[in-house]
PQR file of N, CA, C, O and H, with PARSE charges and radii, in Angstrom:
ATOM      1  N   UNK A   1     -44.641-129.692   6.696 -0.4000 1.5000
ATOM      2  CA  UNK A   1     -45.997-129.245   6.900 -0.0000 2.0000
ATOM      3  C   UNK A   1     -46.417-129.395   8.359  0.5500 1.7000
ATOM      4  O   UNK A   1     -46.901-128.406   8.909 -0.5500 1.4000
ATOM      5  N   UNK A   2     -46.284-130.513   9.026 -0.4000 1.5000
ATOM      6  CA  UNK A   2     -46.767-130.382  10.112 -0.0000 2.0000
ATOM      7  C   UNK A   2     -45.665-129.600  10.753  0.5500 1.7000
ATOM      8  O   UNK A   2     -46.354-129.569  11.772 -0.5500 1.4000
ATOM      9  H   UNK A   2     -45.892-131.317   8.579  0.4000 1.0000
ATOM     10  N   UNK A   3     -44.513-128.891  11.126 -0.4000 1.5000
ATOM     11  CA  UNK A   3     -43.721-127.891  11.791 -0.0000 2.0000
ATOM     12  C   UNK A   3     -44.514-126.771  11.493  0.5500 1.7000
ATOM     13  O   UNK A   3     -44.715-126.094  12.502 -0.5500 1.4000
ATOM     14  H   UNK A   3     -43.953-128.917  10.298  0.4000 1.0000
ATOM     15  N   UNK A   4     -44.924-126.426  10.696 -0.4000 1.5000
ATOM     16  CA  UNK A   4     -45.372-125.259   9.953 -0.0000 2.0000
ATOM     17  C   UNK A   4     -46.751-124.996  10.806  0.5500 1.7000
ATOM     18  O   UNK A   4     -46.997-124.033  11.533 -0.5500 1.4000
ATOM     19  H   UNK A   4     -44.761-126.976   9.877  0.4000 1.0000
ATOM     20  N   UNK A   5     -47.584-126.133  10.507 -0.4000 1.5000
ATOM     21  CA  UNK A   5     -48.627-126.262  11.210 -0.0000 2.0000
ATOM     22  C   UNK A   5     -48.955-126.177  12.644  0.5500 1.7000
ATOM     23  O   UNK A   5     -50.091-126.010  13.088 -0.5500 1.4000
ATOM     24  H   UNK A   5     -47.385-126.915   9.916  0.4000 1.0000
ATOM     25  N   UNK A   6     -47.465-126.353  13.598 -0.4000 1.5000
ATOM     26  CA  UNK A   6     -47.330-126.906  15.033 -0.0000 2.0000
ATOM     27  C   UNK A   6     -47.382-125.519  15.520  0.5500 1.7000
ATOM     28  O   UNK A   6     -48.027-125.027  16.446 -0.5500 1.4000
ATOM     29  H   UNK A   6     -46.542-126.489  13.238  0.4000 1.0000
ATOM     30  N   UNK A   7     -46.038-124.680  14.166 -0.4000 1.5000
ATOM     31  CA  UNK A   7     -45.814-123.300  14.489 -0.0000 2.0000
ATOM     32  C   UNK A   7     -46.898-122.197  14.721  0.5500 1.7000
ATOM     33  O   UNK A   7     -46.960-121.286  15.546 -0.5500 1.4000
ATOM     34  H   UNK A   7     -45.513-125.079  13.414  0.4000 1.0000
ATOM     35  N   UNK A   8     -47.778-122.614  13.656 -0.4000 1.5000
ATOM     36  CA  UNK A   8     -48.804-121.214  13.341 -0.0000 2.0000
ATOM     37  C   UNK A   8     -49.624-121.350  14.008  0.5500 1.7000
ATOM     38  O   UNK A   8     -50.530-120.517  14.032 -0.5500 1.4000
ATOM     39  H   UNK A   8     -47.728-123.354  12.986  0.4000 1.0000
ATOM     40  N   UNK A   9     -49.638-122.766  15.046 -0.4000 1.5000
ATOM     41  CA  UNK A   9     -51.390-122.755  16.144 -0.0000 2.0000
ATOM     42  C   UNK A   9     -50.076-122.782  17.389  0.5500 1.7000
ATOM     43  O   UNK A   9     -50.173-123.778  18.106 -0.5500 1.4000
ATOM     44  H   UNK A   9     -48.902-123.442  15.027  0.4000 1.0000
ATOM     45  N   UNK A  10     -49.029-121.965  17.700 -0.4000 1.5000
ATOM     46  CA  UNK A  10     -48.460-121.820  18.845 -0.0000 2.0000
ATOM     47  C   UNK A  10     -48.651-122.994  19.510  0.5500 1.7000
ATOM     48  O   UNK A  10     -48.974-122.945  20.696 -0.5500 1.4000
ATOM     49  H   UNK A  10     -48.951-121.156  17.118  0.4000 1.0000
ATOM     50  N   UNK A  11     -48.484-124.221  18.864 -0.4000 1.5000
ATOM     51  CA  UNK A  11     -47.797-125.460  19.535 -0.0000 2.0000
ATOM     52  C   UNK A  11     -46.330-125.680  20.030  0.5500 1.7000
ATOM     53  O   UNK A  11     -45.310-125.630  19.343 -0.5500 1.4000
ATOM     54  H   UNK A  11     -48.221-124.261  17.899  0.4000 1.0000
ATOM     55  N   UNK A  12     -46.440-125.927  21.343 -0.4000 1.5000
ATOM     56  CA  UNK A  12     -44.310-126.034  21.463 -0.0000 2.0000
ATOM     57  C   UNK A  12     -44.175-127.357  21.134  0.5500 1.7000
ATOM     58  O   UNK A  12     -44.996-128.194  21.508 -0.5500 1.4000
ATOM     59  H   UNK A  12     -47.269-125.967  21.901  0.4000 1.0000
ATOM     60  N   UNK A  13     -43.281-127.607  20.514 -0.4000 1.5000
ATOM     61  CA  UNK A  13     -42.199-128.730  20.358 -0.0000 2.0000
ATOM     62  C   UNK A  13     -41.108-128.913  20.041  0.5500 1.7000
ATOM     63  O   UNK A  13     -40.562-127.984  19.445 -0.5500 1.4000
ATOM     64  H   UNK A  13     -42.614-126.927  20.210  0.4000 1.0000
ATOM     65  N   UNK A  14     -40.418-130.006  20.259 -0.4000 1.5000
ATOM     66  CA  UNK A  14     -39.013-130.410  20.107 -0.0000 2.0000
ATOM     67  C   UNK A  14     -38.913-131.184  18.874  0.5500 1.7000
ATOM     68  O   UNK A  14     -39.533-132.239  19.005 -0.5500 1.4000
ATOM     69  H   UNK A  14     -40.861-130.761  20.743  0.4000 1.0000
ATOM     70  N   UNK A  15     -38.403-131.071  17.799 -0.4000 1.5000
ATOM     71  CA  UNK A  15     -37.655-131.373  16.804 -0.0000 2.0000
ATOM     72  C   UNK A  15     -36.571-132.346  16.817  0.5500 1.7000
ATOM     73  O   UNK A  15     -35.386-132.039  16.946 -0.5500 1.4000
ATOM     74  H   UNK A  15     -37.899-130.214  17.692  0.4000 1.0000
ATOM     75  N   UNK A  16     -36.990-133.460  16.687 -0.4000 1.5000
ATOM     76  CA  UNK A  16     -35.655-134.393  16.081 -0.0000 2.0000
ATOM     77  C   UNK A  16     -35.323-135.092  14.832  0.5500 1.7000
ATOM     78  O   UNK A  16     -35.790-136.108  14.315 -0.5500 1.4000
ATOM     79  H   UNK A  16     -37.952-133.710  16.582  0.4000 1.0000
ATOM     80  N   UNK A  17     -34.351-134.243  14.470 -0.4000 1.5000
ATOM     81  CA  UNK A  17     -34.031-134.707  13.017 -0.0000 2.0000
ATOM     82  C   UNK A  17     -33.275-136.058  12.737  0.5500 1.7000
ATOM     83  O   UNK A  17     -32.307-136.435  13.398 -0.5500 1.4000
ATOM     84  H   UNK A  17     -33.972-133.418  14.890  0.4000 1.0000
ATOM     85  N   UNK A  18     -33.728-136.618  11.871 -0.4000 1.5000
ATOM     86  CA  UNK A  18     -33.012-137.755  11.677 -0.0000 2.0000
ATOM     87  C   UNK A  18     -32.065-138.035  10.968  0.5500 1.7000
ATOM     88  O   UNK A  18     -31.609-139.178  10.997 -0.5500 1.4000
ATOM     89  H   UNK A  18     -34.514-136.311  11.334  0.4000 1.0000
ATOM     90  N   UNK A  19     -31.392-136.812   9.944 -0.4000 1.5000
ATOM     91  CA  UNK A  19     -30.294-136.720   9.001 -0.0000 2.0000
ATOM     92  C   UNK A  19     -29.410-135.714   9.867  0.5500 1.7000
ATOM     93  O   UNK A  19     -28.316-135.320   9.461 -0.5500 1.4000
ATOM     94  H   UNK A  19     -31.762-135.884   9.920  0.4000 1.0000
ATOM     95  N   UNK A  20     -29.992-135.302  11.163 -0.4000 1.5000
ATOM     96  CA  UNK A  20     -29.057-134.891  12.112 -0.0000 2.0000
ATOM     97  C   UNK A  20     -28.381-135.672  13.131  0.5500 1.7000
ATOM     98  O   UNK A  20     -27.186-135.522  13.389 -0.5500 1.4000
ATOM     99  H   UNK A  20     -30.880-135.622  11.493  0.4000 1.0000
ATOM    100  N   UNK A  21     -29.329-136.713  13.855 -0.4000 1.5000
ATOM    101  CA  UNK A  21     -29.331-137.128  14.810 -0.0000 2.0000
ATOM    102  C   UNK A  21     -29.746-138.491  14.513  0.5500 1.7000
ATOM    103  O   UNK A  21     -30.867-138.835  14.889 -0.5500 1.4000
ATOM    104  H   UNK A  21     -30.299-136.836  13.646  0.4000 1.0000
ATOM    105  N   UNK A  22     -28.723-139.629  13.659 -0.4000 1.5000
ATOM    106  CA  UNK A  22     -29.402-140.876  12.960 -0.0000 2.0000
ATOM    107  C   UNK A  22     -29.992-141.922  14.130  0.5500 1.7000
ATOM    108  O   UNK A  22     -31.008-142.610  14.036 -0.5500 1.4000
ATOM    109  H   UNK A  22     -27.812-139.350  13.353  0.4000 1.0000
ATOM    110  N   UNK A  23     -29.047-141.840  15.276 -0.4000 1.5000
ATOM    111  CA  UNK A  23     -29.574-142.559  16.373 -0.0000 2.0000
ATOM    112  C   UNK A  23     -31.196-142.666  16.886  0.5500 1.7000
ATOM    113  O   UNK A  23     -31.724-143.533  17.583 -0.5500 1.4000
ATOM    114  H   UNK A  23     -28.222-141.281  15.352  0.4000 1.0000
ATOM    115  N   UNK A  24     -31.765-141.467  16.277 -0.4000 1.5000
ATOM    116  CA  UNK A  24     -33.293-141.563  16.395 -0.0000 2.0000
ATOM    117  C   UNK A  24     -33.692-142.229  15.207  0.5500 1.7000
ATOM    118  O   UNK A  24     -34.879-142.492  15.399 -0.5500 1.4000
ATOM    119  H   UNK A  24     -31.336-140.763  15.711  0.4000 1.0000
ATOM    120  N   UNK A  25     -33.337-142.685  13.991 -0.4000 1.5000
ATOM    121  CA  UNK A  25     -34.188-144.193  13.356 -0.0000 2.0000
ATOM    122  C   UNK A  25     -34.193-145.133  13.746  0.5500 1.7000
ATOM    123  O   UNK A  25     -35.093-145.945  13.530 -0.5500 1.4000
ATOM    124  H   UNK A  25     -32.373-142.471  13.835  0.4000 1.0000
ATOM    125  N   UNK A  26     -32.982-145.389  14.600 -0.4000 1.5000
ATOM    126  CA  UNK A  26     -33.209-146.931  15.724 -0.0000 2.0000
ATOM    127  C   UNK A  26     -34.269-146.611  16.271  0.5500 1.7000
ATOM    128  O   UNK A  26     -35.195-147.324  15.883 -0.5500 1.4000
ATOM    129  H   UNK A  26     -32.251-144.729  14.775  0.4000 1.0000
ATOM    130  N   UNK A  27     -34.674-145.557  17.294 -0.4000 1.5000
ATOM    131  CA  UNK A  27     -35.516-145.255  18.190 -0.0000 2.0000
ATOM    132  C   UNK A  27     -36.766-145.759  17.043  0.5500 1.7000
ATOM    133  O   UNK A  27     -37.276-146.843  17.331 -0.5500 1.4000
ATOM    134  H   UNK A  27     -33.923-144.979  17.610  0.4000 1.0000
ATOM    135  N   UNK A  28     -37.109-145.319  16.231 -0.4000 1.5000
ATOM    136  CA  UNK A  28     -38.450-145.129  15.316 -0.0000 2.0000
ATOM    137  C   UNK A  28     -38.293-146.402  15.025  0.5500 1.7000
ATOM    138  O   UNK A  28     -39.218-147.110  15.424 -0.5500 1.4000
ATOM    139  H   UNK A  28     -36.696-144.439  15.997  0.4000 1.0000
ATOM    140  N   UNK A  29     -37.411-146.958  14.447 -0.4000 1.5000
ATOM    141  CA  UNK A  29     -37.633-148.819  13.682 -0.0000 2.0000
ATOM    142  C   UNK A  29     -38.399-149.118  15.502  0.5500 1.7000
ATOM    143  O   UNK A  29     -39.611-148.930  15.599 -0.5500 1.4000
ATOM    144  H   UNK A  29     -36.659-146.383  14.123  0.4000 1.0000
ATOM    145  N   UNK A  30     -37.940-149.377  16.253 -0.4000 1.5000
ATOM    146  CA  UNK A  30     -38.038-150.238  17.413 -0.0000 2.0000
ATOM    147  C   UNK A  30     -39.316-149.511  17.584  0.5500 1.7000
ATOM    148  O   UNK A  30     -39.774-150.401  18.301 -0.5500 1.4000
ATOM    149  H   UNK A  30     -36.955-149.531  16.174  0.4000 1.0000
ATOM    150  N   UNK A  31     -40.321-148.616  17.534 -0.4000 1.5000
ATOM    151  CA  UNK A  31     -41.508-148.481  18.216 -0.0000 2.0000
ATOM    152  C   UNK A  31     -42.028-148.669  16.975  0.5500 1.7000
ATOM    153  O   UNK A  31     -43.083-148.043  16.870 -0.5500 1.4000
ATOM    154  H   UNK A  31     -39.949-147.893  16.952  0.4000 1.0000
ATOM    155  N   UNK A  32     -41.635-149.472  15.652 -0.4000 1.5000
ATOM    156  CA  UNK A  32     -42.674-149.200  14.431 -0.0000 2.0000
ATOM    157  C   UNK A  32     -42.969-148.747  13.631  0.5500 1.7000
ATOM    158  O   UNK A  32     -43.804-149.168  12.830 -0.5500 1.4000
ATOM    159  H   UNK A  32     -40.778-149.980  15.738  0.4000 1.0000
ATOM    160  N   UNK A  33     -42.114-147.288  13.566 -0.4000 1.5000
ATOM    161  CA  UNK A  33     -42.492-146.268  12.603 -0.0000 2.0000
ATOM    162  C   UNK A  33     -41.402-146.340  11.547  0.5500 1.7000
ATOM    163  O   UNK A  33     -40.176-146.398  11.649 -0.5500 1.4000
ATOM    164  H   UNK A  33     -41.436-146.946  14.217  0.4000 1.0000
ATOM    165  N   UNK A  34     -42.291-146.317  10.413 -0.4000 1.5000
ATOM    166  CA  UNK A  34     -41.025-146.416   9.106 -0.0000 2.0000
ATOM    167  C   UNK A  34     -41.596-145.216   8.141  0.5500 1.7000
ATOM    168  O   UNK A  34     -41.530-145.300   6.915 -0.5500 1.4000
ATOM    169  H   UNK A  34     -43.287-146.270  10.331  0.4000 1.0000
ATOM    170  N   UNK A  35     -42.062-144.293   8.703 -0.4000 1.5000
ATOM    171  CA  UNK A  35     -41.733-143.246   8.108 -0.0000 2.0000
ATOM    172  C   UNK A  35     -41.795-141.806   8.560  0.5500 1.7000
ATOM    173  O   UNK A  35     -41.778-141.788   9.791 -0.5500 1.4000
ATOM    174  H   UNK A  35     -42.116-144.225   9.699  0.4000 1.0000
ATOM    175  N   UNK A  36     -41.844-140.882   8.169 -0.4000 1.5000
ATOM    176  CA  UNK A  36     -41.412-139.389   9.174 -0.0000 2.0000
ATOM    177  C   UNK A  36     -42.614-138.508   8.651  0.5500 1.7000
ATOM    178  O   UNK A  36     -43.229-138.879   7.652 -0.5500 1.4000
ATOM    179  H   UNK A  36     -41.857-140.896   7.169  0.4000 1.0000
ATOM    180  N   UNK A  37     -42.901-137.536   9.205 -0.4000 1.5000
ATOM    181  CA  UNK A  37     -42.660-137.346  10.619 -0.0000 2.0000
ATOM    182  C   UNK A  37     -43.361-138.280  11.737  0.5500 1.7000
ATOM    183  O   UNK A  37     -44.311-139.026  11.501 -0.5500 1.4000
ATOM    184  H   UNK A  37     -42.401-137.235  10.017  0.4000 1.0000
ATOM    185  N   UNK A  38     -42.785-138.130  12.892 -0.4000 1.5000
ATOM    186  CA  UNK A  38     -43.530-138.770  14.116 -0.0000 2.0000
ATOM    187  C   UNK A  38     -43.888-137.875  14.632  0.5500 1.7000
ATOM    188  O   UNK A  38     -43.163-136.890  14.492 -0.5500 1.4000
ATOM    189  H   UNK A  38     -42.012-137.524  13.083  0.4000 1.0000
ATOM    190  N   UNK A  39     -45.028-137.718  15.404 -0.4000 1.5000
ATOM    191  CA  UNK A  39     -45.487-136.740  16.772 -0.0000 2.0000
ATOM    192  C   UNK A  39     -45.800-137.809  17.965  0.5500 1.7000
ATOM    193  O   UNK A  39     -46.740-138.595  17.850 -0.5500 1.4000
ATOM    194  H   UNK A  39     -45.617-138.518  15.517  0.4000 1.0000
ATOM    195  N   UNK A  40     -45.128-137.796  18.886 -0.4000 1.5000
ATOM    196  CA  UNK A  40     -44.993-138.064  20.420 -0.0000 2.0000
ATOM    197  C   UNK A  40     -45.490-136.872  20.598  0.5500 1.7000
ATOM    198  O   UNK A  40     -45.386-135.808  19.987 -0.5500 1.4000
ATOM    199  H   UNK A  40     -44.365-137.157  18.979  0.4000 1.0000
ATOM    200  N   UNK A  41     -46.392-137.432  22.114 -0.4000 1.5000
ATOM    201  CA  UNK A  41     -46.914-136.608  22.925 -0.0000 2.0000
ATOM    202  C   UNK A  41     -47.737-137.475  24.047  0.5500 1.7000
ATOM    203  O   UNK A  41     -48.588-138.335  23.820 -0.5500 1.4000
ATOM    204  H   UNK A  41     -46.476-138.296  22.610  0.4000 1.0000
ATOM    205  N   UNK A  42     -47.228-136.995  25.395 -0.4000 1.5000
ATOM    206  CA  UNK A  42     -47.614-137.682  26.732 -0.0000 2.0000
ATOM    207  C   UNK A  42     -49.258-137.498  26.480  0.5500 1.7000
ATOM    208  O   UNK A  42     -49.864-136.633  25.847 -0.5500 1.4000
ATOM    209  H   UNK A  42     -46.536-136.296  25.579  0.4000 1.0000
ATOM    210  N   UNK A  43     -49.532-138.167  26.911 -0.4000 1.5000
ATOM    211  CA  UNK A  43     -50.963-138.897  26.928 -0.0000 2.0000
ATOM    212  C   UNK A  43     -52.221-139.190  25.353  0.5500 1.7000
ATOM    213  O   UNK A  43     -53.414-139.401  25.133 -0.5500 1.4000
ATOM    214  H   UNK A  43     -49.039-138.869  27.424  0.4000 1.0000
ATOM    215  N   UNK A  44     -51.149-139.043  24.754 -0.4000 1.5000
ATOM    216  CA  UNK A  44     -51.819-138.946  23.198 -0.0000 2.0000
ATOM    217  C   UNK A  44     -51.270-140.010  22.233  0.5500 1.7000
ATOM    218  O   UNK A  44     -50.039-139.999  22.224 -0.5500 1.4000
ATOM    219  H   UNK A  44     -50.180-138.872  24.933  0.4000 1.0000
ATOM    220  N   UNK A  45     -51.826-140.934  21.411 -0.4000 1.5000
ATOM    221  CA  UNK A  45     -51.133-142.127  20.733 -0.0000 2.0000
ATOM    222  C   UNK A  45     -50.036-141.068  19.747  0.5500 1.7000
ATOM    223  O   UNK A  45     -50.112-139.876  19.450 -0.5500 1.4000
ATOM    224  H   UNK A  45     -52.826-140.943  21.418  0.4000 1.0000
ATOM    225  N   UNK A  46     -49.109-142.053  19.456 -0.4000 1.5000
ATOM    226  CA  UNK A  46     -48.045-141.465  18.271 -0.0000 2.0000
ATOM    227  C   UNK A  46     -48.702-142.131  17.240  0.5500 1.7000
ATOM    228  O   UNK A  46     -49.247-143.229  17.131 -0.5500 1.4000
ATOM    229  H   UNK A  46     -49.048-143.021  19.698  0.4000 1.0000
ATOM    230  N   UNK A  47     -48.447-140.884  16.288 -0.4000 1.5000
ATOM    231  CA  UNK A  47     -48.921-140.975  14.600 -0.0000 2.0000
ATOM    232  C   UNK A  47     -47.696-140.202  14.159  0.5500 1.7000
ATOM    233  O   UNK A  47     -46.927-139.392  14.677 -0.5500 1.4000
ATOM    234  H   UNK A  47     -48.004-139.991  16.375  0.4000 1.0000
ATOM    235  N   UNK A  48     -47.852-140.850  12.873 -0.4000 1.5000
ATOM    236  CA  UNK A  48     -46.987-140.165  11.779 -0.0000 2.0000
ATOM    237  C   UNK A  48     -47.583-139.824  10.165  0.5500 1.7000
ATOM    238  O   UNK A  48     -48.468-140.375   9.511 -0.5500 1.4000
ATOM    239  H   UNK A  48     -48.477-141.508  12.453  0.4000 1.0000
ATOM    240  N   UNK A  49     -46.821-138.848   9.902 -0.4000 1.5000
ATOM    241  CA  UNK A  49     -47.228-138.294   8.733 -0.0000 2.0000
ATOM    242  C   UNK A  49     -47.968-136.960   9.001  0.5500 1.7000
ATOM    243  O   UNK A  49     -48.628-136.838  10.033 -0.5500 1.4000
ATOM    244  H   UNK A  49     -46.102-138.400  10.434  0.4000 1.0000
ATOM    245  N   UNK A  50     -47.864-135.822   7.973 -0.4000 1.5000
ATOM    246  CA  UNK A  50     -49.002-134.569   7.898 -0.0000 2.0000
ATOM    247  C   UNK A  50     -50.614-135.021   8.859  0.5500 1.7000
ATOM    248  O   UNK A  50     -51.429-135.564   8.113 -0.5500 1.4000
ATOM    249  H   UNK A  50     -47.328-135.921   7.134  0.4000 1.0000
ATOM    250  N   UNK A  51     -50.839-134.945   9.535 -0.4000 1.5000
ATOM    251  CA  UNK A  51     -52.149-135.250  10.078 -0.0000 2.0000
ATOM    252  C   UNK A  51     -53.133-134.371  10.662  0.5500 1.7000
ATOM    253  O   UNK A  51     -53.653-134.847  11.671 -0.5500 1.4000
ATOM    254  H   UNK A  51     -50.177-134.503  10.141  0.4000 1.0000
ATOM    255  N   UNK A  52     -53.516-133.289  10.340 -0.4000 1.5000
ATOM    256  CA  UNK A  52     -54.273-132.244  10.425 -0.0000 2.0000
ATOM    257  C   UNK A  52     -55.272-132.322  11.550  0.5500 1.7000
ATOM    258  O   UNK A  52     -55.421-131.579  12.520 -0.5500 1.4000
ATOM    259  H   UNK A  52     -53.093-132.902   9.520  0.4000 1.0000
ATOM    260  N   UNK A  53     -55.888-133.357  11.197 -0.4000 1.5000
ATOM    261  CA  UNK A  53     -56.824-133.914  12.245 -0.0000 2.0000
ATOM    262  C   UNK A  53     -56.560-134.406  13.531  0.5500 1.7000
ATOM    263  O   UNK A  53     -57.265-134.242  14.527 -0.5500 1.4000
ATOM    264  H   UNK A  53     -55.766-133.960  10.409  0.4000 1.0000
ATOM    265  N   UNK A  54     -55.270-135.151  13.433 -0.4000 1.5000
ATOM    266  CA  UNK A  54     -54.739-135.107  14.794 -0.0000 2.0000
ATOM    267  C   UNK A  54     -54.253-133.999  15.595  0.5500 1.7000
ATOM    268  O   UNK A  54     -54.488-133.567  16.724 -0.5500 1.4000
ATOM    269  H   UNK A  54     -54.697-135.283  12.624  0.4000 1.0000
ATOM    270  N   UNK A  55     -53.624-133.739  14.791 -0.4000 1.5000
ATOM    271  CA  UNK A  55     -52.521-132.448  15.123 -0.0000 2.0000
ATOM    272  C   UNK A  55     -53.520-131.242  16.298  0.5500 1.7000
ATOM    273  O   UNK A  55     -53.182-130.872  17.423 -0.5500 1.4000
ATOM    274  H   UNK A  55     -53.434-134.090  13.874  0.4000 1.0000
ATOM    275  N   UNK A  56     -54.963-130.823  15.408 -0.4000 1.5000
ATOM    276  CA  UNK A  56     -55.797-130.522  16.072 -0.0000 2.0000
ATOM    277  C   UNK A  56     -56.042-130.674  17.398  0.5500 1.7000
ATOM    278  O   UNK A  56     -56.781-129.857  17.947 -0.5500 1.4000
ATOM    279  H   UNK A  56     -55.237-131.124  14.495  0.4000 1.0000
ATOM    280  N   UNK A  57     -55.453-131.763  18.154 -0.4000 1.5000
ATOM    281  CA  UNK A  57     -55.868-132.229  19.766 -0.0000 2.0000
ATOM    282  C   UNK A  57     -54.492-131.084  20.505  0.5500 1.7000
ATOM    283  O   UNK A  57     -54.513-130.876  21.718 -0.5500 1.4000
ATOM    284  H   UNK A  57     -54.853-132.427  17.708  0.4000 1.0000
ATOM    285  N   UNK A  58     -53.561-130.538  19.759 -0.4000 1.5000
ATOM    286  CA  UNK A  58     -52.552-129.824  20.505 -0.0000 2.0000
ATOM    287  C   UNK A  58     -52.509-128.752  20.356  0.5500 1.7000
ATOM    288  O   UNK A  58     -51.684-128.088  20.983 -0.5500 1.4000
ATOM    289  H   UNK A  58     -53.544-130.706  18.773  0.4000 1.0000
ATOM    290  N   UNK A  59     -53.427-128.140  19.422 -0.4000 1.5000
ATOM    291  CA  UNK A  59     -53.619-126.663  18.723 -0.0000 2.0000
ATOM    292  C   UNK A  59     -54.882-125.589  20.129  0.5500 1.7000
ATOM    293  O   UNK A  59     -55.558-124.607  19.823 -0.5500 1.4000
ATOM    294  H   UNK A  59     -54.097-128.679  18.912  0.4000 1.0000
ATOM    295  N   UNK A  60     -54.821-126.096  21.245 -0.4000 1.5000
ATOM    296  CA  UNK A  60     -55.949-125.871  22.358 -0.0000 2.0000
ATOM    297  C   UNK A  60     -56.099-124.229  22.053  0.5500 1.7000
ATOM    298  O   UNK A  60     -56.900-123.552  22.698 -0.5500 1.4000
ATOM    299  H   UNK A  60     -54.271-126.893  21.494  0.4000 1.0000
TER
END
C-alpha cells in the first residue's frame, strides 16, 4: 500500500526489499524498526507501516 500510494502521488523512491536483500534487517533491527515497511527520508523522521498521513509530507 504505501508503494502504491508513493506511485500514484508521483513520489520517487528506492525500494529495499528485505526477502531480497536480508542485510537490510540488520540495518532496521539496529535503528529500531521491527516491522516493514520503513520510509527514510532526509530531513523527515522515519516511520513505518501504511501511513497516509505521513506519507502526505512527500506527495508536494
Amino acid at each position: 500500500m504505501t508503494k502504491r500510494f508513493l506511485s500514484e502521488h508521483n513520489v520517487d523512491f528506492e525500494e529495499r526489499n528485505i526477502n531480497q536483500n536480508p542485510e537490510y534487517v540488520a540495518y532496521l533491527k539496529e535503528k529500531g524498526f521491527q516491522a516493514v515497511p520503513v520510509v527514510e527520508a532526509p530531513g523527515h523522521p522515519a516511520f513505518y507501516g501504511f501511513r497516509p498521513d505521513q506519507l502526505m509530507q512527500f506527495a508536494g
